[in-house]
FIKOLZA-1660 file (N, C-alpha, C; in steps of 0.1 Angstrom, whole numbers, plus 5000, padded with zeros to 4 digits):
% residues 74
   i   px   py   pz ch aa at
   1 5008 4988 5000  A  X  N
   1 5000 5000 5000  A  X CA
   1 5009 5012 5000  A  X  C
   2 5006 5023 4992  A  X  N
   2 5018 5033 4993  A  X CA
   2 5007 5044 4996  A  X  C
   3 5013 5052 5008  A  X  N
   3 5013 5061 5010  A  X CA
   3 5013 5074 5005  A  X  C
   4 5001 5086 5005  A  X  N
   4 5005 5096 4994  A  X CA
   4 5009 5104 5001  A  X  C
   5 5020 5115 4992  A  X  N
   5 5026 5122 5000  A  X CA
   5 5038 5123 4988  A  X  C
   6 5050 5132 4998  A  X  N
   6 5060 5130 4986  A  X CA
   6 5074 5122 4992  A  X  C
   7 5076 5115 4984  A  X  N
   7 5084 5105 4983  A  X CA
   7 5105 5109 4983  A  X  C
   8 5109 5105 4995  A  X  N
   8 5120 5107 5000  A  X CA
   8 5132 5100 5003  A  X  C
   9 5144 5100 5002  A  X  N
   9 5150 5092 5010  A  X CA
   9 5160 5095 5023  A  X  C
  10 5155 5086 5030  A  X  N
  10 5160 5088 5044  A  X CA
  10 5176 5079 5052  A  X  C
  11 5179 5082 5058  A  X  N
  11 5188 5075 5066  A  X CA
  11 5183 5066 5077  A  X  C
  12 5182 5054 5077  A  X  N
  12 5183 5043 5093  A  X CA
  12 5194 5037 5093  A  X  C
  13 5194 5033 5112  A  X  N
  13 5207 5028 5115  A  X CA
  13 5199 5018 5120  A  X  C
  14 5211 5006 5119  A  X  N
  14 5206 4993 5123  A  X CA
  14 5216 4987 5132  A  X  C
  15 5217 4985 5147  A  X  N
  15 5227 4982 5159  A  X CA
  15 5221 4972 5159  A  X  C
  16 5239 4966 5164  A  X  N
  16 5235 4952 5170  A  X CA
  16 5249 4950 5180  A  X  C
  17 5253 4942 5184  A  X  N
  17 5264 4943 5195  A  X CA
  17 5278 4943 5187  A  X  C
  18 5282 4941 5177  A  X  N
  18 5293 4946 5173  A  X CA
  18 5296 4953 5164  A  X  C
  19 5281 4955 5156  A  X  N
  19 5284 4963 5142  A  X CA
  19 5269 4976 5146  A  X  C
  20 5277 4984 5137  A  X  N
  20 5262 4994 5129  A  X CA
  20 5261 4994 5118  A  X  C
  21 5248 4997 5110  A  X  N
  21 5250 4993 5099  A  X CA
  21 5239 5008 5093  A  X  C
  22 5245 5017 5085  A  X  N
  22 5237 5027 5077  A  X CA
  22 5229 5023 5064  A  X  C
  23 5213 5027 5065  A  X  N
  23 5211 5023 5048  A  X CA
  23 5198 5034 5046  A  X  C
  24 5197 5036 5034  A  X  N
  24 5191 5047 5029  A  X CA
  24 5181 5040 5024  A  X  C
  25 5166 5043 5031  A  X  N
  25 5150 5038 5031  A  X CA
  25 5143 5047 5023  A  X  C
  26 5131 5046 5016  A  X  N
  26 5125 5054 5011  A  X CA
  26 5114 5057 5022  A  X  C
  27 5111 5067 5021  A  X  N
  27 5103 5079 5031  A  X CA
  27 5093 5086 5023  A  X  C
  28 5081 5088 5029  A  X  N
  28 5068 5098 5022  A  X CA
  28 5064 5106 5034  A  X  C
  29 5068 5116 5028  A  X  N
  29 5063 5132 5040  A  X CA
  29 5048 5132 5037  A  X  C
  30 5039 5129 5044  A  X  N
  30 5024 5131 5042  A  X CA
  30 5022 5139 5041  A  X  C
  31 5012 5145 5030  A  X  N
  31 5001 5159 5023  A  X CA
  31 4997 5163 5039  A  X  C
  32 4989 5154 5044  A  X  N
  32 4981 5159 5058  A  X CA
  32 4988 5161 5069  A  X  C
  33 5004 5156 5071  A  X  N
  33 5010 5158 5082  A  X CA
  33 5026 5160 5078  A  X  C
  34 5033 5170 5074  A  X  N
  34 5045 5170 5067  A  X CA
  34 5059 5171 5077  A  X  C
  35 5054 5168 5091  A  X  N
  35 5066 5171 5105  A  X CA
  35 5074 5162 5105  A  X  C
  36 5069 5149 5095  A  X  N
  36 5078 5139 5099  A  X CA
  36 5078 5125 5086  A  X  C
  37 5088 5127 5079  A  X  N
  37 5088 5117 5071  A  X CA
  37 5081 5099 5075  A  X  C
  38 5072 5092 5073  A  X  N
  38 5072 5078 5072  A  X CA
  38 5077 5069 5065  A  X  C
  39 5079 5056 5073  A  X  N
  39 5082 5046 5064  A  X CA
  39 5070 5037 5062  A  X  C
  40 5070 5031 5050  A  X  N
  40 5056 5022 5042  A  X CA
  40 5061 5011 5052  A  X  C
  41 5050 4999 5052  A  X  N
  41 5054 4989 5060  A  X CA
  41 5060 4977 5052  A  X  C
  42 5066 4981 5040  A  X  N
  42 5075 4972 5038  A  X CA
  42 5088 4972 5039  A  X  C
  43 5090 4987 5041  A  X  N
  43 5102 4993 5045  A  X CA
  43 5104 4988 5055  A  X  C
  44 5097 4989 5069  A  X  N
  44 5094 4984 5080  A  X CA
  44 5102 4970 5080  A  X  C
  45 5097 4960 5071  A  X  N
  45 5095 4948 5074  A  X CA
  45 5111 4949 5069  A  X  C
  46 5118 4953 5058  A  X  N
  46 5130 4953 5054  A  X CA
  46 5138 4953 5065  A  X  C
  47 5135 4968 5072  A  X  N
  47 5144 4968 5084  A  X CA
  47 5147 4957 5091  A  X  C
  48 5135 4950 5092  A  X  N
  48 5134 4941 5105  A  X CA
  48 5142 4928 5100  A  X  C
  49 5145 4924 5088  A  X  N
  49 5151 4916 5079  A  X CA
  49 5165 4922 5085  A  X  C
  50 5168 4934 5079  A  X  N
  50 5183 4938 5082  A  X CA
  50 5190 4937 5093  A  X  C
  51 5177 4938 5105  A  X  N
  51 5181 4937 5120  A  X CA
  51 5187 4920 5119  A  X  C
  52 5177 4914 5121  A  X  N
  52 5182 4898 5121  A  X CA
  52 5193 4891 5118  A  X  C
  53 5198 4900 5106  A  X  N
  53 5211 4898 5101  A  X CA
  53 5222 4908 5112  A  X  C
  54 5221 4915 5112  A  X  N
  54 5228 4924 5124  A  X CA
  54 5233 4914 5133  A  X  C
  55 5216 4906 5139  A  X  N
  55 5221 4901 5153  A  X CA
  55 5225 4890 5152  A  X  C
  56 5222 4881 5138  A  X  N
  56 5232 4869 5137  A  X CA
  56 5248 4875 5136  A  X  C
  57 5249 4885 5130  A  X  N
  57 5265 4893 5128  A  X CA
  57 5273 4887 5114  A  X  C
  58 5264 4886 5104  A  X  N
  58 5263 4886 5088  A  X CA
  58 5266 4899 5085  A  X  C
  59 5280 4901 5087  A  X  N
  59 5284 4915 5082  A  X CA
  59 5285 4917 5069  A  X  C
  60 5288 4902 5061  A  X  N
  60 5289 4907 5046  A  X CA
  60 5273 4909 5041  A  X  C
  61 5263 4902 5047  A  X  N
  61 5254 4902 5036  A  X CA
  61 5247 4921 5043  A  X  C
  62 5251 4923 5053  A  X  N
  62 5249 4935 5054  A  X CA
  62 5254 4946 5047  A  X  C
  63 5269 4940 5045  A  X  N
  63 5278 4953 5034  A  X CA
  63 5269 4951 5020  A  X  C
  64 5259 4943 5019  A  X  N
  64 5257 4948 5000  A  X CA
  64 5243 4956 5007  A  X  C
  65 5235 4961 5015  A  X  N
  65 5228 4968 5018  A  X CA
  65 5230 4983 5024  A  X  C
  66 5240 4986 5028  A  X  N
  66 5244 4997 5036  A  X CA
  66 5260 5000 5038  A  X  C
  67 5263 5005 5046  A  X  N
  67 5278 5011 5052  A  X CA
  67 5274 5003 5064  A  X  C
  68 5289 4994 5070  A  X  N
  68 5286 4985 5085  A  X CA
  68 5302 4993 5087  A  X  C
  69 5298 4995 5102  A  X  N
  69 5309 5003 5108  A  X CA
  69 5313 4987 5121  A  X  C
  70 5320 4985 5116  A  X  N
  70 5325 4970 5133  A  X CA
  70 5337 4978 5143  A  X  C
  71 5327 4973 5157  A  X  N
  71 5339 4979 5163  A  X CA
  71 5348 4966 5166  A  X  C
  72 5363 4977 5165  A  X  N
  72 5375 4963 5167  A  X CA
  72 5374 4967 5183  A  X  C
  73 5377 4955 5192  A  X  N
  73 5389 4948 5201  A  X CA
  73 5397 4956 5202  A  X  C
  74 5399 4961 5217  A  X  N
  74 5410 4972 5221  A  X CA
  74 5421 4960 5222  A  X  C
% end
C-alpha cells in the first residue's frame, strides 16, 4: 500500500552488539501531516530483515545493503 505524499530518501541505523550498519530507506512526507517523514510497512518489514542479520552478525550480507561500521577489540 503506498502512502500519498512525497516520496523521499532517508537514513536508518541498524545496531547490533558489534556492528552498525547505515542504509538509505524510502520515506513519504504526508500531504496531511508533513513534520515527519514515514516509512511504508514494507520498508518496516525490510528493516526488521536487516536487523536479524545484524544480530546473527552477517556482516557481509549486510555490506551489500548499507555502510557497516565494526567495532574492533581494544
Amino acid at each position: 500500500m503506498n502512502m500519498p505524499g512525497k516520496k523521499m530518501k532517508v537514513a536508518r541505523w541498524i545496531h547490533a552488539g558489534t556492528c552498525v550498519v547505515k542504509v538509505q530507506v524510502d520515506a513519504v512526507v504526508p500531504d496531511e501531516d508533513p513534520s515527519k517523514p514515514c516509512l511504508e510497512p514494507a520498508t518496516l518489514r525490510w528493516l526488521d530483515e536487516l536487523q536479524e542479520l545484524a544480530d546473527a552478525g552477517r556482516i557481509n550480507e549486510l555490506a551489500q545493503h548499507g555502510t557497516v561500521y565494526v567495532r574492533r577489540s581494544a
